[in-house]
C-alpha positions as CSV (number, residue, x, y, z in Angstrom):
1,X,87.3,98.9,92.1
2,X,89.0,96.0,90.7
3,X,92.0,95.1,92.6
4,X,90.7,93.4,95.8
5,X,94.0,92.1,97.2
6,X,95.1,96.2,97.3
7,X,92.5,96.7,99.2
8,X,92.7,94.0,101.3
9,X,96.4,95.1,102.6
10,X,95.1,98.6,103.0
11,X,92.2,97.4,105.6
12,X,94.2,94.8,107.2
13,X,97.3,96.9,107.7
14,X,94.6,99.9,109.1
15,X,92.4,97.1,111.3
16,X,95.0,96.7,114.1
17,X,95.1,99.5,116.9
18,X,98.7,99.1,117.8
19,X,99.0,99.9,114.0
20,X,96.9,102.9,113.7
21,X,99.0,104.1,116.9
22,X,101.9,103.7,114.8
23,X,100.6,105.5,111.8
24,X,99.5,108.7,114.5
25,X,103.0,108.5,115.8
26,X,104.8,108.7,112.3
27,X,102.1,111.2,110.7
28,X,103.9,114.2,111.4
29,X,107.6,113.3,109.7
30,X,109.7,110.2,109.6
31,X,110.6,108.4,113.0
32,X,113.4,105.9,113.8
33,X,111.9,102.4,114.6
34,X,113.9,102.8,118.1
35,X,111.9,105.6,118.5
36,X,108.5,103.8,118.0
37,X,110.0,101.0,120.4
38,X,110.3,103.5,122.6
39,X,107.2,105.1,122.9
40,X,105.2,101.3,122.4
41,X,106.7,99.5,124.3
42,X,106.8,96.8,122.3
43,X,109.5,93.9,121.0
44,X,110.8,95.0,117.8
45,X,110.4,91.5,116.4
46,X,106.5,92.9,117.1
47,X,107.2,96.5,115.9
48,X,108.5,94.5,112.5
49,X,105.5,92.5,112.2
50,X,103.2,95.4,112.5
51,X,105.5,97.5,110.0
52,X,105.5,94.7,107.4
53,X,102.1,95.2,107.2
54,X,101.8,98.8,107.0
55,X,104.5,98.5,104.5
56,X,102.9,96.0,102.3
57,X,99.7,98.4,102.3
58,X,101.8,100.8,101.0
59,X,100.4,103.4,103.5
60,X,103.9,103.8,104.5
61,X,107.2,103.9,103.6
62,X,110.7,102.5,105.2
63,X,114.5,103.7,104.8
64,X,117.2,101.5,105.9
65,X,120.2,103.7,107.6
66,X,122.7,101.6,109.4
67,X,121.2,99.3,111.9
68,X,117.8,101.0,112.1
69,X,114.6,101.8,109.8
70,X,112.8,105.1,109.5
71,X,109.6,105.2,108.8
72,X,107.3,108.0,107.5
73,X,103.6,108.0,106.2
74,X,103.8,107.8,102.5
75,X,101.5,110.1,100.5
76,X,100.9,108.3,97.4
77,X,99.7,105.4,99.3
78,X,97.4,107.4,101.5
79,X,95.8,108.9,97.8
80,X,95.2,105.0,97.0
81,X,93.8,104.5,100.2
82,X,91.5,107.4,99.6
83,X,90.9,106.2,96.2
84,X,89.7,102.4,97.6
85,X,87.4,104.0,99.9
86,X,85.9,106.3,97.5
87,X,85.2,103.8,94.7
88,X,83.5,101.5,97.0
89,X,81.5,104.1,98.6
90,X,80.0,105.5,94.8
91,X,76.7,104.3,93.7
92,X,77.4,102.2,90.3
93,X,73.9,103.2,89.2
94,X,74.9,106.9,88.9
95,X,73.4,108.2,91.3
């Protein structure tokens, strides 16, 4: 593994519980931020903070429509994720 800062975002956006609550909540199909608000109770200047970071990891993915964002879990970032953990977890002697 060579890219560091890839897998920095990945960890940081997964080391955050109100962000891995998130993540739970969107894993089954795309969700209107109002309907994370909802069920977080949080402020959605929070709920932006926490989904520029998931973003950025590229762990998940946003679609603008009208006034509101959805967001849904985005595959391809989840198969880098994967990939990040893997390589640092393999032995480099070969064994």
């Amino acid at each position: 593994m060579r890219d560091y800062m890839e897998a920095v975002k990945v960890f940081k956006a997964l080391d955050d519980e109100k962000r891995l609550q998130i993540l739970d909540m969107i894993r089954d199909g795309e969700k209107c931020a109002c309907v994370i608000l909802e069920n977080m109770q949080i402020s959605q200047s929070t709920l932006s903070h926490h989904m520029k970071i998931l973003c950025a990891s590229g762990i998940v993915r946003g679609r603008k429509d009208g006034k509101w964002t959805y967001y849904t879990i985005d595959r391809e970032g989840i198969r880098k994720a994967e990939s990040i953990l893997c390589s640092l977890a393999k032995d480099k002697r070969g064994s």
